[in-house]
MIVEXBA-687455 format. One line per 5 residues: for each residue x, y negated, z of C-alpha. Coordinates in Angstrom, 2 decimals, m for minus. Last residue first. Layout:
! MIVEXBA-687455
X/Y/Z | ... .
This chain:
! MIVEXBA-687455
m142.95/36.49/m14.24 | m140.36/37.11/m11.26 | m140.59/39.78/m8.86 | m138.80/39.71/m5.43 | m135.99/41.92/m5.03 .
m133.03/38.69/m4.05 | m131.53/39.43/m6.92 | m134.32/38.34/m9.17 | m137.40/41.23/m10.13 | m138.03/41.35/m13.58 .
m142.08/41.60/m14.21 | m143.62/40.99/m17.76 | m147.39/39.58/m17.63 | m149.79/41.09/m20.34 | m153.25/39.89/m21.01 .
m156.63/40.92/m22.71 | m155.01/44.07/m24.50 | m157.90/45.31/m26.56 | m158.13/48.99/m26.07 | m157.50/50.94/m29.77 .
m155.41/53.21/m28.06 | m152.64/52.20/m30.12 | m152.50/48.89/m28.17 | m152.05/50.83/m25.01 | m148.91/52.64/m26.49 .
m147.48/49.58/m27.55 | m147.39/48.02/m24.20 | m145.60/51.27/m22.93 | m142.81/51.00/m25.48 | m142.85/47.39/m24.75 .
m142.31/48.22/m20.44 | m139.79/51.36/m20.99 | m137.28/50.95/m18.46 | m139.57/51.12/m15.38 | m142.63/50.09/m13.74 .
m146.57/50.03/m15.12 | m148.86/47.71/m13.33 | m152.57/48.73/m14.52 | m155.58/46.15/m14.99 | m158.53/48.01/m16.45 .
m161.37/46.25/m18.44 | m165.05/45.98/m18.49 | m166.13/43.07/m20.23 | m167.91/41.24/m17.82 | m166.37/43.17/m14.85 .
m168.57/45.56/m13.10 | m166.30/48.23/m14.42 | m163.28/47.22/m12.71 | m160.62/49.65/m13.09 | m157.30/49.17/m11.15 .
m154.03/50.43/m10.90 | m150.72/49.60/m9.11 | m147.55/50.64/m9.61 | m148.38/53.59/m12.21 | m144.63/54.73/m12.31 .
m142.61/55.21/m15.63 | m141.04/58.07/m18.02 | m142.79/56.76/m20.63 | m144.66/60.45/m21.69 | m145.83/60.46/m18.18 .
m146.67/56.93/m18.00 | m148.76/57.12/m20.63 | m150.39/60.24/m19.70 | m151.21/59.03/m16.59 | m152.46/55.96/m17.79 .
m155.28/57.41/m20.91 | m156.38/59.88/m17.95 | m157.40/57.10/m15.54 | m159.23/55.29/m18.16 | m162.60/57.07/m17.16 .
m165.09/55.04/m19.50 | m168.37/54.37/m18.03 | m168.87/51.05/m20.57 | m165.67/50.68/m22.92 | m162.68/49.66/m21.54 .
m160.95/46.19/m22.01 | m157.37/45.78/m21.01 | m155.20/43.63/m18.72 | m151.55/44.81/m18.89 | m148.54/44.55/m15.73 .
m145.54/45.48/m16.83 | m142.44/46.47/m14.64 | m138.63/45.99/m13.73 | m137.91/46.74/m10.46 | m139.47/46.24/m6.83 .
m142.69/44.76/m8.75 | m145.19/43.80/m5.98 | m149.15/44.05/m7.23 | m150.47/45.41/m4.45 | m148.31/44.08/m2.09 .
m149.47/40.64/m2.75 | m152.94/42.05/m2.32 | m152.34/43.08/1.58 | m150.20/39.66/2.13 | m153.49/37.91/1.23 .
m155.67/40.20/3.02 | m153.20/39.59/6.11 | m153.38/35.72/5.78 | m157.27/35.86/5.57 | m157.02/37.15/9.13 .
m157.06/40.58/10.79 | m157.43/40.73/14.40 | m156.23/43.61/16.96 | m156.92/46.39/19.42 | m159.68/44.91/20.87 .
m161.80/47.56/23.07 | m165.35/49.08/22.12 | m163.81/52.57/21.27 | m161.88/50.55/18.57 | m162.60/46.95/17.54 .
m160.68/44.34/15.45 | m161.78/41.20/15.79 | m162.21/39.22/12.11 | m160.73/36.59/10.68 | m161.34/33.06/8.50 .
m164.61/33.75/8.31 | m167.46/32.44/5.58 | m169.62/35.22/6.81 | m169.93/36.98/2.88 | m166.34/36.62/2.05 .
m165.12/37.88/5.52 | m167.26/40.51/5.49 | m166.02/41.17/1.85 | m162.90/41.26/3.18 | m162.83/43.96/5.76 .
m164.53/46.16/3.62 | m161.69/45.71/0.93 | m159.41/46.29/3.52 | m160.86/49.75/4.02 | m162.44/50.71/7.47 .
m160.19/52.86/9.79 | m159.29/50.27/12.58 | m162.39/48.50/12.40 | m164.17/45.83/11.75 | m165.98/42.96/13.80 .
m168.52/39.89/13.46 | m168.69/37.80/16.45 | m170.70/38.92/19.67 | m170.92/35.59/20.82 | m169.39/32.80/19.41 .
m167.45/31.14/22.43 | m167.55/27.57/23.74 | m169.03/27.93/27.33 | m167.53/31.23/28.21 | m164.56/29.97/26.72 .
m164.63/26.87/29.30 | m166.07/23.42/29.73 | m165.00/21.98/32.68 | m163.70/18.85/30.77 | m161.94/16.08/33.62 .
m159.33/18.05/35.14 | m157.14/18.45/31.44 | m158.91/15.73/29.16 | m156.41/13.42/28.49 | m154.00/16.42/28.94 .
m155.16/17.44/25.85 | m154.46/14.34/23.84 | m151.00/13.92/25.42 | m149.63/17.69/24.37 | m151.42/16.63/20.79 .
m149.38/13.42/20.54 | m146.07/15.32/21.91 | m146.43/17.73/19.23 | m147.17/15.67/16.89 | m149.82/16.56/13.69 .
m152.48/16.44/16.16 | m154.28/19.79/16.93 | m155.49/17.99/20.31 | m157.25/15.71/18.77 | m158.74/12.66/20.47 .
m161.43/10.07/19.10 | m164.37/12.01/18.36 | m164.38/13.78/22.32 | m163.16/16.78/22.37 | m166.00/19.79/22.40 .
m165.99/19.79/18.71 | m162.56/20.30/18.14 | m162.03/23.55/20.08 | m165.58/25.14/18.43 | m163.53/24.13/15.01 .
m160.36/25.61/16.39 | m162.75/28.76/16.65 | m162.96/30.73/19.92 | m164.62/34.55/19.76 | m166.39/36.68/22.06 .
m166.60/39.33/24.55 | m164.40/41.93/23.57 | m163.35/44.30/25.94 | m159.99/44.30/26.56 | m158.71/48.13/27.18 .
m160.90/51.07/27.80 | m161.55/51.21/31.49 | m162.85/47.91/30.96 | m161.36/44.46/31.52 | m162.90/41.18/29.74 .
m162.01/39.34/26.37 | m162.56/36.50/24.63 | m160.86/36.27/21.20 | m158.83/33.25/20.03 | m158.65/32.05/16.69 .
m157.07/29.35/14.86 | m153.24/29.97/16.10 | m150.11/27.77/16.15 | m149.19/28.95/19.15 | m148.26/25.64/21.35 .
m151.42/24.11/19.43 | m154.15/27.41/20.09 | m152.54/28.21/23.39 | m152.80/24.54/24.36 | m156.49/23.74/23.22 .
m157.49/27.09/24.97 | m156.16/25.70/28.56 | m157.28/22.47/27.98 | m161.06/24.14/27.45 | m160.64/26.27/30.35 .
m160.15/30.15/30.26 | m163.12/31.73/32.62 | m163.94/33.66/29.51 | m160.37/35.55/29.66 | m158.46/34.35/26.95 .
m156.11/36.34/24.12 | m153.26/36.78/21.87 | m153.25/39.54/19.78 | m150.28/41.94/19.78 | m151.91/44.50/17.18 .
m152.28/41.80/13.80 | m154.22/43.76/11.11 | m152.29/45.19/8.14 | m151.94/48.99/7.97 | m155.03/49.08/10.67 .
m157.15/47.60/8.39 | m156.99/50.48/5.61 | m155.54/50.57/2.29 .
């Protein structure tokens, strides 16, 4: 999976002349955390830096929030300030933020997230923004990984050290007459152990299989979607 099959493409934006109360609205009336900075190039928005909530909050004074839990308390609190602040995103950007790409796997994506402590990251191609993937896109990103449309297995096993387990699936799934859903080998892990999602009619049959292999089965969650298609354990 790839950033570009999950990132956000109509982001929302500021020019660095942007004013603090301006910001502070977007980011309440929105809903948002993030905010890049941008400036015109024969490419598209050029990224020029990034606006935190927290950089938002820190340039109110201690005693007003504009991210209160009321609308019409955090419309008040910024207009407290509106005229009076001159700060602007210029002023309260991080500059040049950590980025990704289009084309670089998810997994890339998060662990620079991970590793940064960030909540999202700019997404840059041909130095312009062409969108921003947050936590909440990862998350959505692994949810799909391990969706059940129909009725489906998921089994935790150990593997031996360099094993390719691959084989030992297909095979199984083959002779099952079921889909490989989702698979994953983590060798790193402390023990080793494969986690495959398995979907169709024969789930037990299937379960019984992988004990014969003489793999011990660490777990084993049973998937029936509801009527409404989402999966139920």
């Amino acid at each position: 999976m790839f950033v570009s099959m999950w990132m956000t493409r109509d982001v929302v934006t500021v020019p660095s002349s942007a004013t603090l109360a301006e910001i502070a609205r977007i980011m309440s009336r929105k809903k948002i955390r993030r905010l890049p900075v941008v400036g015109a190039s024969p490419d598209g928005p050029r990224l020029l830096g990034i606006v935190a909530r927290s950089n938002v909050l820190h340039a109110f004074p201690p005693d007003i929030n504009p991210f209160a839990v009321n609308a019409a308390d955090s419309m008040a609190a910024i207009e407290r300030v509106a005229g009076k602040n001159k700060v602007t995103a210029a002023d309260l950007m991080v500059h040049d933020p950590q980025t990704t790409t289009p084309d670089a796997p998810i997994e890339h994506a998060a662990r620079l997230m991970f590793d940064h402590k960030l909540g999202g990251l700019p997404v840059v191609a041909n130095n312009a923004l062409v969108g921003i993937i947050t936590e909440s896109d990862i998350f959505r990103a692994m949810l799909q990984v391990f969706d059940a449309p129909d009725r489906a297995i998921r089994i935790t096993f150990s593997l031996t050290p360099g094993e390719d387990v691959l084989p030992l699936v297909a095979d199984i799934a083959q002779r099952r007459g079921m889909r490989v859903t989702s698979f994953m080998s983590l060798p790193q892990h402390e023990p080793p152990v494969c986690v495959v999602q398995l979907a169709g009619e024969a789930v037990e049959e299937a379960l019984e299989e992988v004990w014969k292999s003489k793999h011990r089965v660490l777990n084993v969650v049973h998937l029936v979607p509801d009527v409404s298609g989402k999966p139920k354990r």
